[in-house]
MMTF fields as JSON, N, C-alpha, C and O atoms, coordinates in Angstrom:
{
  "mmtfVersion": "1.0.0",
  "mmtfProducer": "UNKNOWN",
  "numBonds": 287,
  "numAtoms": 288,
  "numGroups": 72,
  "numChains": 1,
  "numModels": 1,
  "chainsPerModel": [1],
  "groupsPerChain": [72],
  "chainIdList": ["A"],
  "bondAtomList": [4, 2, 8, 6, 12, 10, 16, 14, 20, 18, 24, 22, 28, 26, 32, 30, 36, 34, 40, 38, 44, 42, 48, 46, 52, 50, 56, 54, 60, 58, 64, 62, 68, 66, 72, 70, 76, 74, 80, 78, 84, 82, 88, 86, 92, 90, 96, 94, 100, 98, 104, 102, 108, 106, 112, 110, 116, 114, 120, 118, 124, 122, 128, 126, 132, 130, 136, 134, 140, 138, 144, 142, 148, 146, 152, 150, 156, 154, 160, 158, 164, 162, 168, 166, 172, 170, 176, 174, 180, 178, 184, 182, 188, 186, 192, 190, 196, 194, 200, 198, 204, 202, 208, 206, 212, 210, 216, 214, 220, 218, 224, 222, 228, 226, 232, 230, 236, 234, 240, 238, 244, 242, 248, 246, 252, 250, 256, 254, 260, 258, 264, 262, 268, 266, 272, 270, 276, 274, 280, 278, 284, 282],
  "bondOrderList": [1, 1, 1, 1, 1, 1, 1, 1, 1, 1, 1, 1, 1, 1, 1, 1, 1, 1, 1, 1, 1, 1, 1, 1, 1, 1, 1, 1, 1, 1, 1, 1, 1, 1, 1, 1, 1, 1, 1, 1, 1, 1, 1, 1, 1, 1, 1, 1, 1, 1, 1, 1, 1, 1, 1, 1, 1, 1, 1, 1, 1, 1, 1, 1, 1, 1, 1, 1, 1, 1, 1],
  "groupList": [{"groupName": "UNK", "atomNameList": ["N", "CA", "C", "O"], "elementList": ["N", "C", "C", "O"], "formalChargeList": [0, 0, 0, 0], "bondAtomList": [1, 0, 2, 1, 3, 2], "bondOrderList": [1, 1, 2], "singleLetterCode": "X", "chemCompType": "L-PEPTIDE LINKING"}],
  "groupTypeList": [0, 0, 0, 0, 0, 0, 0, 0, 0, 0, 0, 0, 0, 0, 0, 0, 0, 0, 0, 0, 0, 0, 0, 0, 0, 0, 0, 0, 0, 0, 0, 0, 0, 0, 0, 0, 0, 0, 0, 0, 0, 0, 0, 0, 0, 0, 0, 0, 0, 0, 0, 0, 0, 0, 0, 0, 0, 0, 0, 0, 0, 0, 0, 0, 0, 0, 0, 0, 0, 0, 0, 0],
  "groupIdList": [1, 2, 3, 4, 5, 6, 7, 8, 9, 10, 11, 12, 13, 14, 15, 16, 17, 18, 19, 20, 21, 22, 23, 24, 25, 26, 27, 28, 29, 30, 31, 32, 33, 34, 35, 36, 37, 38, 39, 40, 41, 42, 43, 44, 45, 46, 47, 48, 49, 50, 51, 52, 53, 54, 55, 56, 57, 58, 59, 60, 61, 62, 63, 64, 65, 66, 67, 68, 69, 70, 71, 72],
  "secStructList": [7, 7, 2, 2, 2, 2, 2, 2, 2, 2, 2, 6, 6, 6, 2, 2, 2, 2, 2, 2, 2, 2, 2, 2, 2, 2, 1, 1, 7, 7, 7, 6, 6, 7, 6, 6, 4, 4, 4, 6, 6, 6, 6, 6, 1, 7, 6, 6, 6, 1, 7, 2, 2, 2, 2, 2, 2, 2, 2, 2, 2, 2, 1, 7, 6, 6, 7, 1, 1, 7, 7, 7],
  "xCoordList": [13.196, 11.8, 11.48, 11.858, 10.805, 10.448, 8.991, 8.301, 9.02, 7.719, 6.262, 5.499, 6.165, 4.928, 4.527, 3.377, 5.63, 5.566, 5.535, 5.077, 6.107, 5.65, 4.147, 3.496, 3.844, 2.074, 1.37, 0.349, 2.361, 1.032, 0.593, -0.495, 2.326, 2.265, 1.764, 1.414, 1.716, 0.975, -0.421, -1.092, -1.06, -2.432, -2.612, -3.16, -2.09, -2.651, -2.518, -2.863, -1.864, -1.959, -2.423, -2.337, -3.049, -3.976, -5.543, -6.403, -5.546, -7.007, -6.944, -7.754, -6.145, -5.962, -6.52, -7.441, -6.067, -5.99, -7.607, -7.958, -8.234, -9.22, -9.952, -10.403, -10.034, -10.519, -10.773, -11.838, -9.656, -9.473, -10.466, -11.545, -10.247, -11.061, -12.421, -13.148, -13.122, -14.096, -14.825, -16.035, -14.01, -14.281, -14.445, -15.405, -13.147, -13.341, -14.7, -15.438, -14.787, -15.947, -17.401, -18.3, -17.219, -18.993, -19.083, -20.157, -18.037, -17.855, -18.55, -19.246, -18.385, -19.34, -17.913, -17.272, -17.926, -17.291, -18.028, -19.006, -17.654, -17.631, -19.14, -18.77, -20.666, -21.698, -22.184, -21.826, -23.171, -23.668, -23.97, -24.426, -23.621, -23.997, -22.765, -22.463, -22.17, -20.676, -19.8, -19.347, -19.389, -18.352, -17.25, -16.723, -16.37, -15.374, -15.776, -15.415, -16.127, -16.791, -17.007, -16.162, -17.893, -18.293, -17.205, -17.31, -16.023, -14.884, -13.366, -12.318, -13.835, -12.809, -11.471, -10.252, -12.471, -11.779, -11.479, -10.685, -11.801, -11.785, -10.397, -9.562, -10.012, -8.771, -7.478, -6.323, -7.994, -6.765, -6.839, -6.367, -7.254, -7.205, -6.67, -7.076, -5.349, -4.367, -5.166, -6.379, -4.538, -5.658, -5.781, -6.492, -4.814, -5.458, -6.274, -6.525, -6.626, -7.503, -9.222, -10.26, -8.777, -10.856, -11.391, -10.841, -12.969, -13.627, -13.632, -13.071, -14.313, -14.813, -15.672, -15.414, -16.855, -17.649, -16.892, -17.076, -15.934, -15.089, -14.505, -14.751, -13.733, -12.984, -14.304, -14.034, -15.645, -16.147, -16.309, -15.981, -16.98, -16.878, -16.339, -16.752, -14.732, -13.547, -13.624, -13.708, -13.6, -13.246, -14.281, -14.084, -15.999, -16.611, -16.752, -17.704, -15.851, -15.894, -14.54, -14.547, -13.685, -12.822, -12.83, -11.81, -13.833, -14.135, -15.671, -16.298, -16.28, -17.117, -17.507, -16.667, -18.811, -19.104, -19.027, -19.086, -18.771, -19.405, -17.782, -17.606, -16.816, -15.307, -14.577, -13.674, -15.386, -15.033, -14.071, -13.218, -13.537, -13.01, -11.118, -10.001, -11.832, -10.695, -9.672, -9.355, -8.926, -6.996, -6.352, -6.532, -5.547, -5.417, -3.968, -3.579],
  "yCoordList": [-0.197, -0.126, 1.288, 2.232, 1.494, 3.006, 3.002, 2.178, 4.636, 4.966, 4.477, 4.574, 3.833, 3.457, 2.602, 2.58, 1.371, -0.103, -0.104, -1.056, 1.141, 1.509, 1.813, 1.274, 2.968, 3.417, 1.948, 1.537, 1.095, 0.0, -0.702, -0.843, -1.091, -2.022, -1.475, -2.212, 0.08, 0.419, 0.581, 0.627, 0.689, 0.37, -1.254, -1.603, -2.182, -3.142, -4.158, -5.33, -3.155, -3.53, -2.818, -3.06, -1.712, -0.898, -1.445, -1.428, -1.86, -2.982, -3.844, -3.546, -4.784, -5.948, -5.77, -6.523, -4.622, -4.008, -3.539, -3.761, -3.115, -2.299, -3.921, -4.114, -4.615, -6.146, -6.939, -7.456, -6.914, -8.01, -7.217, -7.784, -6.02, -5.131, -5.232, -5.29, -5.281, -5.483, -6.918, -7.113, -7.658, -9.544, -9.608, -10.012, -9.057, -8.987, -8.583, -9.314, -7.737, -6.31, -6.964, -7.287, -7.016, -7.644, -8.675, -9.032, -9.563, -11.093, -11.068, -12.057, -10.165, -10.521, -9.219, -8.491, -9.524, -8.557, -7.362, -7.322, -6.068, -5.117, -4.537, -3.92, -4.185, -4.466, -2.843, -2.041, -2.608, -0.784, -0.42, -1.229, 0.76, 1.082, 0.941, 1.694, -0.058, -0.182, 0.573, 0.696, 1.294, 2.371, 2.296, 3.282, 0.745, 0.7, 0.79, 1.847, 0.346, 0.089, 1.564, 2.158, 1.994, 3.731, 4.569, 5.547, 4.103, 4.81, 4.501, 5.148, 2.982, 2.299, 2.783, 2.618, 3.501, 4.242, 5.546, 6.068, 6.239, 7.376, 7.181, 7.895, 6.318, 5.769, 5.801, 6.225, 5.407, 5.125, 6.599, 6.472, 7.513, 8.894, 9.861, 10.152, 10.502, 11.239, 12.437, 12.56, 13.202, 13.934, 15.346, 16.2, 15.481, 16.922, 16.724, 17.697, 15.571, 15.196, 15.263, 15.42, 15.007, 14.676, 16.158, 17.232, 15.605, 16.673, 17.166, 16.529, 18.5, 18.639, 17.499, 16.983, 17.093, 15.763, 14.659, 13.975, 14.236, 13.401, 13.332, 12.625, 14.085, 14.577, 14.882, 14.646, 15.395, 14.945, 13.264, 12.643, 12.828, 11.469, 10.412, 9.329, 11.208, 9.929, 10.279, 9.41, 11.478, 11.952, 11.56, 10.996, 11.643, 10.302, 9.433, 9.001, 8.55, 7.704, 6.956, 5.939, 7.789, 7.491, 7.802, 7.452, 8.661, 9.61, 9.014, 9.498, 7.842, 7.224, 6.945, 6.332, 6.932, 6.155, 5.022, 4.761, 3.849, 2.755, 2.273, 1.097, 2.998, 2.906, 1.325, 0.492, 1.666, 0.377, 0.811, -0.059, 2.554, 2.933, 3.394, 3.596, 3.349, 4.616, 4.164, 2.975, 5.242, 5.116, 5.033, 5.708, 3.887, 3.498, 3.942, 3.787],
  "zCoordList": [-12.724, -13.095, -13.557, -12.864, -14.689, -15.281, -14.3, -13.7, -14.589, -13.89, -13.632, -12.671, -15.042, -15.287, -14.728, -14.289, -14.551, -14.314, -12.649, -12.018, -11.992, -10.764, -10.198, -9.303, -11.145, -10.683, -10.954, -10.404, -12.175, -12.633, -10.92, -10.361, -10.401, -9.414, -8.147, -7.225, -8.074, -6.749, -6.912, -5.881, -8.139, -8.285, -7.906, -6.861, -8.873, -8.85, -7.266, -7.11, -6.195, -4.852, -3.948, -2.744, -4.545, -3.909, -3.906, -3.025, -5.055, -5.914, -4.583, -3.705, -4.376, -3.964, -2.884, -2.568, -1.944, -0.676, -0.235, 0.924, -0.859, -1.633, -1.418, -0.289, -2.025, -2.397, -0.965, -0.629, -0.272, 0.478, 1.616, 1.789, 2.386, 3.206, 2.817, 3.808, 1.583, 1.244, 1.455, 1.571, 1.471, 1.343, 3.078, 3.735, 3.535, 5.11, 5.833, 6.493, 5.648, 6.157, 5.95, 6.726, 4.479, 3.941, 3.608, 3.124, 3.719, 3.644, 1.578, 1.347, 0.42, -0.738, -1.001, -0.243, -2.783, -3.554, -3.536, -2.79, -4.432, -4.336, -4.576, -5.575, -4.493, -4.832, -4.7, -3.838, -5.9, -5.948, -4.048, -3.239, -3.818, -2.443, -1.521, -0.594, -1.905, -0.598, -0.913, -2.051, 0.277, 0.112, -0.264, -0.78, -0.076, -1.082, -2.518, -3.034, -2.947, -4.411, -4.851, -5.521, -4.544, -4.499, -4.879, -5.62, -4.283, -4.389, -5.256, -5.268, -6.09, -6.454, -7.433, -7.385, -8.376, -9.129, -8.727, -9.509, -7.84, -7.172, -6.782, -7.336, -5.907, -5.66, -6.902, -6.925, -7.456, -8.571, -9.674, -10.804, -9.39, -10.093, -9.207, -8.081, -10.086, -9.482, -8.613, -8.781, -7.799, -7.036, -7.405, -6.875, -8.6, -9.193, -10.577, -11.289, -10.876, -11.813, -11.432, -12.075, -9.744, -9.105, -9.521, -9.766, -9.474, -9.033, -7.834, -6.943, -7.529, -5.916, -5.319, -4.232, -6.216, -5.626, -5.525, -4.518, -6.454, -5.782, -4.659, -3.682, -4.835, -3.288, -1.997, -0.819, -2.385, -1.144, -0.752, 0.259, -2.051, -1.681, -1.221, -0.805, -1.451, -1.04, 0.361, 1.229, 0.606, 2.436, 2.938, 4.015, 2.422, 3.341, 3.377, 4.029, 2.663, 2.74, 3.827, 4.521, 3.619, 4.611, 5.483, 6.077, 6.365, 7.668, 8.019, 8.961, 7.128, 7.928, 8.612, 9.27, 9.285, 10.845, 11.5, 12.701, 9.777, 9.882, 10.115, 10.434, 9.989, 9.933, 8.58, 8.494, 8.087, 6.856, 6.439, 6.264, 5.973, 5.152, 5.777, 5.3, 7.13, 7.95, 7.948, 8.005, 7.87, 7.475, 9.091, 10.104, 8.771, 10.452, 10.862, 12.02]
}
């Protein structure tokens, strides 16, 4: 497998991943305001590409209270 066809397949199961936690959590797809969603594409952009506001946004979103986001 070349590189590409790699990042394609760890995005498109990161999505999935991303998807299913969301369906779980709020029982509804991805909708303005929910913190997965908020962050979807944030996710799939390499991490010397973010902004600083990105990068705040992703870390609260994963350091949440509501723990929707947290890395287990």
């Amino acid at each position: 497998m070349d590189p590409f066809h790699v990042v394609h397949l760890a995005a498109e199961k990161l999505t999935l991943c991303r998807q299913r936690v969301q369906q779980a959590t709020r029982g509804h797809r991805g909708r303005v305001g929910d913190p997965l969603d908020g962050i979807r594409r944030i996710l799939l952009t390499r991490n010397g590409l973010l902004t600083d506001k990105q990068k705040d946004k992703l870390a609260t979103a994963l350091d949440g209270e509501d723990g929707i986001c947290r890395w287990r």
